[in-house]
VEXDREN-2710 file (C-alpha; in Angstrom, 1 decimal):
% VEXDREN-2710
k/r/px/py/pz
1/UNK/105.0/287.6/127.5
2/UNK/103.0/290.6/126.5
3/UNK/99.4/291.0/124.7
4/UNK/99.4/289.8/121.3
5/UNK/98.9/292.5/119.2
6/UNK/95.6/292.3/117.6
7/UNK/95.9/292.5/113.6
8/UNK/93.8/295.6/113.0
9/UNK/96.4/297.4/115.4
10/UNK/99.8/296.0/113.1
11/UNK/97.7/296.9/109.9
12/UNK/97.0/300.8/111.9
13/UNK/100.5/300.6/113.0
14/UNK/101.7/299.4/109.2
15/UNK/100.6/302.2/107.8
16/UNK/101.6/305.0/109.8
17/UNK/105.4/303.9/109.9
18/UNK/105.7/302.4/106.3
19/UNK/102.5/303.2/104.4
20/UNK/102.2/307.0/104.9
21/UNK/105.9/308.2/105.0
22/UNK/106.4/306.5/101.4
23/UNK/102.8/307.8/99.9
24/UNK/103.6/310.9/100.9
25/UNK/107.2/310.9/99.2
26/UNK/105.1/309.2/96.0
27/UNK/101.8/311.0/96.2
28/UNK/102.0/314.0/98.1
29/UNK/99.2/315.7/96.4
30/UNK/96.6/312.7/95.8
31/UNK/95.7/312.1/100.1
32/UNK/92.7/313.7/99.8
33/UNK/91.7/311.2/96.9
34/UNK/91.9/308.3/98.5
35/UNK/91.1/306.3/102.3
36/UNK/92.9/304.0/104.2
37/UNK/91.9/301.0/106.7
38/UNK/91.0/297.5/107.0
39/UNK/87.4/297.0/106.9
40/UNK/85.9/293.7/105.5
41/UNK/85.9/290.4/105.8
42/UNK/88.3/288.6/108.3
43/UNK/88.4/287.6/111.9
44/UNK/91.2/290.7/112.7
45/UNK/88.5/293.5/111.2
46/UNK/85.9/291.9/114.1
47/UNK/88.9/292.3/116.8
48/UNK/88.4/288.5/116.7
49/UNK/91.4/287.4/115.7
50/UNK/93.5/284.9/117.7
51/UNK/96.5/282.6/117.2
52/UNK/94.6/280.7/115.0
53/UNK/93.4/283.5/113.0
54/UNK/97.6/283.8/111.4
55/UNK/97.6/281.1/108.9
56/UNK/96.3/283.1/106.6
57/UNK/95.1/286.7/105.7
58/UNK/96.2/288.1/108.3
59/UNK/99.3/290.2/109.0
60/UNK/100.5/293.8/107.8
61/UNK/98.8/295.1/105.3
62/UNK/95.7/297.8/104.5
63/UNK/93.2/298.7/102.2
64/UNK/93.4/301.1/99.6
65/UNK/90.0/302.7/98.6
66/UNK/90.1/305.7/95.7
67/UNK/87.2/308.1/95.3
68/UNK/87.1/307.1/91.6
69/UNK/88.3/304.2/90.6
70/UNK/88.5/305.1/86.8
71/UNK/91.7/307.2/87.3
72/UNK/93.2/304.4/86.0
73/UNK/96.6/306.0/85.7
74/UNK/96.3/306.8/89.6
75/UNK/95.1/303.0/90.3
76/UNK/98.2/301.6/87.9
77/UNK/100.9/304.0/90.2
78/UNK/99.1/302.5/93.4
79/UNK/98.8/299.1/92.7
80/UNK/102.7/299.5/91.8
81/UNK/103.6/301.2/94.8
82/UNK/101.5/298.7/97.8
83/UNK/103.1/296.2/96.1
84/UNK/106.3/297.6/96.8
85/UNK/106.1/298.0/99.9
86/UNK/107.7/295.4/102.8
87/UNK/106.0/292.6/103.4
88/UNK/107.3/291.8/106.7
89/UNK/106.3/293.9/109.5
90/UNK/107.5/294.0/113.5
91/UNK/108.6/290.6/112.6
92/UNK/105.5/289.4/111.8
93/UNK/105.4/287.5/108.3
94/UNK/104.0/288.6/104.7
95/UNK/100.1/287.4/104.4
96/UNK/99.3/284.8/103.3
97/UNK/96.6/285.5/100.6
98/UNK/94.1/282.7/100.3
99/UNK/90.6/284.8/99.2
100/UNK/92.1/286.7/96.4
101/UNK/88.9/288.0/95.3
102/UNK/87.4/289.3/98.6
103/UNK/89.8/292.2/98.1
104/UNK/90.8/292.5/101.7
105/UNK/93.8/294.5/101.2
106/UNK/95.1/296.7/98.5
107/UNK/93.5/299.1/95.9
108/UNK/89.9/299.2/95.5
109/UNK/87.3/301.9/94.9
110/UNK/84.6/303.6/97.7
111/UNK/81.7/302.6/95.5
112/UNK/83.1/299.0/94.1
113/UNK/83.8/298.2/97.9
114/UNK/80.1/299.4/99.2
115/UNK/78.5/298.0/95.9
116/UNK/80.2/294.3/96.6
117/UNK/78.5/294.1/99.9
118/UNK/75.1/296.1/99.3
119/UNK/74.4/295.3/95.7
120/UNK/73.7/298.7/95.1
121/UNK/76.0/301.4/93.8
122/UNK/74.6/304.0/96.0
123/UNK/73.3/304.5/99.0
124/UNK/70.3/302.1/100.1
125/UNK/67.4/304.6/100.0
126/UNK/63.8/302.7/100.9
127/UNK/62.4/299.9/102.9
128/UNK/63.2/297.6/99.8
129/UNK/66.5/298.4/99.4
130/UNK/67.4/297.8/103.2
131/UNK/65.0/294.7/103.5
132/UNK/67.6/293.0/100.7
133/UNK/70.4/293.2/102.3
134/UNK/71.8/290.2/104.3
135/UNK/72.8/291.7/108.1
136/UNK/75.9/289.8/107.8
137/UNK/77.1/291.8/104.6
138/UNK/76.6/295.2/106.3
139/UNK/78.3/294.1/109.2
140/UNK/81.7/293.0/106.8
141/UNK/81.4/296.7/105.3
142/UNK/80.6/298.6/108.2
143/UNK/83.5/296.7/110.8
144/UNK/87.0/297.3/111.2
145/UNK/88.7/301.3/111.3
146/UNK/89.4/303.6/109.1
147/UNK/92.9/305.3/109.2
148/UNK/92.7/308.2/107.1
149/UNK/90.1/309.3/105.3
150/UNK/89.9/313.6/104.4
151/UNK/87.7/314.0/102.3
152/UNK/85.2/311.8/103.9
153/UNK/83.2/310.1/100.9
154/UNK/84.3/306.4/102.3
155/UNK/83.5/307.9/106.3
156/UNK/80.1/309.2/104.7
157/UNK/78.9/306.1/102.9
158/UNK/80.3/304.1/106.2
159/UNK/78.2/306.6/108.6
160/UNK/75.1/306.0/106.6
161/UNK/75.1/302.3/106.6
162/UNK/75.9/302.3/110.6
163/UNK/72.9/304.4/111.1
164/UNK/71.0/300.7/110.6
165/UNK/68.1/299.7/108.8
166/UNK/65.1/301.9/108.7
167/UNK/62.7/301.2/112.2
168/UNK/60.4/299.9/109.7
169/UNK/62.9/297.4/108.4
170/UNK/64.2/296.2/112.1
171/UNK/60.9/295.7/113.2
172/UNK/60.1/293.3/110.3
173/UNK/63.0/291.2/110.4
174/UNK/62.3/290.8/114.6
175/UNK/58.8/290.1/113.4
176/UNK/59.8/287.2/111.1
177/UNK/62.1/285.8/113.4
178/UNK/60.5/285.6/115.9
179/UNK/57.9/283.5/114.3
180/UNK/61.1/281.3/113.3
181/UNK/62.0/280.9/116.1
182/UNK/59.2/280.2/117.9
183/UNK/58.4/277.1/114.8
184/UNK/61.1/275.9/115.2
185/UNK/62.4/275.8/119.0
186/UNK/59.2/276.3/120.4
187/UNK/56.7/273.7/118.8
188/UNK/59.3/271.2/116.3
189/UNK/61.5/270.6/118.8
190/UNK/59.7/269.1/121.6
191/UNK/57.5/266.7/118.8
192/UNK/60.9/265.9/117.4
193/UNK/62.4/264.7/120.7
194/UNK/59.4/262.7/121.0
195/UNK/60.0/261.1/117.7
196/UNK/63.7/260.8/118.5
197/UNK/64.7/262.3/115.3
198/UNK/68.3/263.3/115.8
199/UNK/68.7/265.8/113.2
200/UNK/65.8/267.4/113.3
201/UNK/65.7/268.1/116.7
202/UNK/69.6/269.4/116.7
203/UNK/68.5/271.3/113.8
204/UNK/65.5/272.8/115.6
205/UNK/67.5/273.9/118.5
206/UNK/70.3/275.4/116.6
207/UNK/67.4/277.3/114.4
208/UNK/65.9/278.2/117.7
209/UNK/68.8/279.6/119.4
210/UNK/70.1/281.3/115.5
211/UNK/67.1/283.0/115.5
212/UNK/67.1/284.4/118.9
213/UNK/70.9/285.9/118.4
214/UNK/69.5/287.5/115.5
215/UNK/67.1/289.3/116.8
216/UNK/69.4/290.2/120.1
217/UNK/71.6/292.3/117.1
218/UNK/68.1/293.6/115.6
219/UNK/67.4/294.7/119.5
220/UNK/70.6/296.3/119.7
221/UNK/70.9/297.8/116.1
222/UNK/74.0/296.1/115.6
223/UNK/74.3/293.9/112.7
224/UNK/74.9/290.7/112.8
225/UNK/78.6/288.9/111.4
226/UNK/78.8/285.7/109.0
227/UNK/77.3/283.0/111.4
228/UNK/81.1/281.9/112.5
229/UNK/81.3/285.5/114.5
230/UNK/77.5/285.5/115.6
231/UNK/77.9/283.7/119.0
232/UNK/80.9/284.9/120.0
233/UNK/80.1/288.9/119.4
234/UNK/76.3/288.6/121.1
235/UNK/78.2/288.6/124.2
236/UNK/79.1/292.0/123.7
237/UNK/76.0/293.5/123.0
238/UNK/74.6/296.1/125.7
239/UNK/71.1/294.7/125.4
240/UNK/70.4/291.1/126.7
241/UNK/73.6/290.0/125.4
242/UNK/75.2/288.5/128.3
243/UNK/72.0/286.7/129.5
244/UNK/71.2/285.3/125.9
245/UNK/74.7/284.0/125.6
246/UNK/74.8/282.5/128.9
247/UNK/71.1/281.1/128.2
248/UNK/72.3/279.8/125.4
249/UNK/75.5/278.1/126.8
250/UNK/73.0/276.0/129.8
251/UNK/70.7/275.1/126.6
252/UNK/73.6/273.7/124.4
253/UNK/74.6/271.9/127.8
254/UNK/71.2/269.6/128.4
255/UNK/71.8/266.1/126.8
256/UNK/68.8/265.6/124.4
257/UNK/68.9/261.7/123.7
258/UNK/71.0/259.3/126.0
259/UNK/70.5/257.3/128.3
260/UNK/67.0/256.1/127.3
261/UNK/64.3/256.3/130.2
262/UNK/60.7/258.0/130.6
263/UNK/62.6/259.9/133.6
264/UNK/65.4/261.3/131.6
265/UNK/63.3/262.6/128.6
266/UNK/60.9/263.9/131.4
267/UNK/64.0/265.8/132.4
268/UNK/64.9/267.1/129.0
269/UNK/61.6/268.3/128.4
270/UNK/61.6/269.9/131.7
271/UNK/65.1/271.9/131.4
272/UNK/64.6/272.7/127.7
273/UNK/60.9/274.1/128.1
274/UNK/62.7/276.3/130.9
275/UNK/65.6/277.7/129.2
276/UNK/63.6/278.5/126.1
277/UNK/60.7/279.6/128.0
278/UNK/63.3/281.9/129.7
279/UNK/64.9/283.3/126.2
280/UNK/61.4/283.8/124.8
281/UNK/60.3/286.1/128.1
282/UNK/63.5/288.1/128.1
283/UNK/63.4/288.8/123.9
284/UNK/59.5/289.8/124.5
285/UNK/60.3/291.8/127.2
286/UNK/62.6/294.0/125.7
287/UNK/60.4/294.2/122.7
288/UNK/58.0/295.6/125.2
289/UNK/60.6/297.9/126.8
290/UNK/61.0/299.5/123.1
291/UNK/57.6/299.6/122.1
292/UNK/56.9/296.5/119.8
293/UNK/54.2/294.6/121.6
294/UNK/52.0/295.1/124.5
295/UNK/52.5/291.6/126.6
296/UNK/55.4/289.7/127.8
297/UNK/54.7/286.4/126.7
298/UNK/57.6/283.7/126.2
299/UNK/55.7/282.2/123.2
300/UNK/57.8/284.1/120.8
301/UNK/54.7/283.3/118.0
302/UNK/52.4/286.2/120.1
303/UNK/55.4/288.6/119.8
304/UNK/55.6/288.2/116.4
305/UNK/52.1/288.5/115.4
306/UNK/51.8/292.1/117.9
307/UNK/54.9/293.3/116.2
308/UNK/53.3/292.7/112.8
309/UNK/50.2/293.7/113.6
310/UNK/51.5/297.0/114.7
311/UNK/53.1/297.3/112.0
312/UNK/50.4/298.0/109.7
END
């Protein structure tokens, strides 16, 4: 059996053999008005789809974004047209469309799509702009491929978002989360152990080891997906992605609770204090590598205090 084809490759492949042959007989003269892709939410716009990823949204199908959305003559003719096109595809099925209102395919506008995810109908232009918008936002609007785009006001709006937040900005959120993280994974969750709190200390780690994916994106200038695609794109990250993800996988594999014995919880302490010792040291090390702070300390707290302090 071959390689499944991803979606983002039948939604490419969707357009150039149905989409574009019948726009042009329809709209010959409007290509320049418009741009075609997927980008958005979804697992296929990550190039995380899977088998699972087909029971719904997911399948043929592209989005439609127009320079100006107000033609509404133009937008009418469109939405008629995508409408009419087949819905079944290299015998793959029609979508099934179960977040009608995330717009993932179809017509929308260049500034109504950016606008949805930013909050701003322009371009973010200062520190507080940036600072206000969730990572995982700009990564939905900034994923996925664009087929055609020639007049470039989508690809320019795109370009200027991947550029990534302002160094001010980056080195901020590291700062903050760094202190997080540190709070929570690196003094909570040993005194929650000790007072066998079972939620709190599961919610401890899982803040500790949130945090520290987050600023592994911040370290590469990536930004970070909805928290269902966080783990499983760190991984891919040039910087300190493999060695976080694998830290991450021997931390998420020490038994915090049972069985009940003085030597066991000796042991937990022992292997947790290691593997988050060993996150903390290889975060502030690359924040030294790039300039943030001036020691390699594993107490993620003095990291985040240098990079603040710097800051000013």
């Amino acid at each position: 059996m071959g390689r499944m084809m991803q979606g983002i490759e039948i939604c490419r492949s969707y357009w150039e053999n149905v989409g574009l042959p019948s726009f042009k007989d329809n709209f010959s003269d409007r290509l320049n008005e418009i741009a075609i892709g997927m980008v958005g939410p979804g697992s296929e716009c990550f190039f995380f789809d899977d088998e699972i990823s087909r029971d719904h949204d997911w399948g043929p199908g592209f989005c439609i974004w127009m320079n100006n959305l107000n033609d509404h003559e133009l937008r009418r003719n469109l939405e008629s047209w995508y409408d009419s096109l087949p819905k079944n595809y290299l015998d793959i099925n029609e979508r099934i469309s179960v977040d009608v209102d995330a717009q993932r395919v179809g017509v929308d506008g260049v500034r109504e799509f950016y606008q949805r995810y930013t909050g701003l109908s322009h371009i973010p232009k200062d520190y507080h702009e940036w600072y206000g918008i969730p990572s995982s936002s700009l990564a939905t609007c900034t994923n996925g491929q664009v087929f055609h785009d020639s007049s470039g006001t989508f690809t320019d709006w795109r370009t200027a978002l991947l550029a990534f937040y302002p160094e001010e900005v980056r080195r901020h959120k590291i700062a903050r989360l760094c202190l997080s993280a540190s709070q929570s994974g690196q003094y909570n969750l040993l005194r929650s152990i000790k007072r066998k709190d079972v939620y709190t200390t599961r919610y401890c780690l899982m803040k500790f080891l949130a945090d520290c994916i987050s600023i592994v994106y911040l370290i590469n200038k990536k930004y970070e997906p909805f928290y269902k695609w966080a783990y499983r794109g760190v991984a891919y990250l040039k910087i300190l992605g493999k060695e976080v993800s694998f830290l991450i996988e021997r931390i998420l594999d020490i038994p915090l609770f049972t069985p009940s014995s003085q030597k066991f919880e000796d042991y937990v302490f022992t292997e947790l204090h290691k593997g988050i010792d060993e996150m903390g040291e290889a975060i502030s090390r690359e924040l030294m590598r790039q300039n943030m702070v001036d020691v390699v300390d594993a107490y993620l707290w003095i990291s985040g205090e240098q990079i603040m302090k710097n800051a000013k």
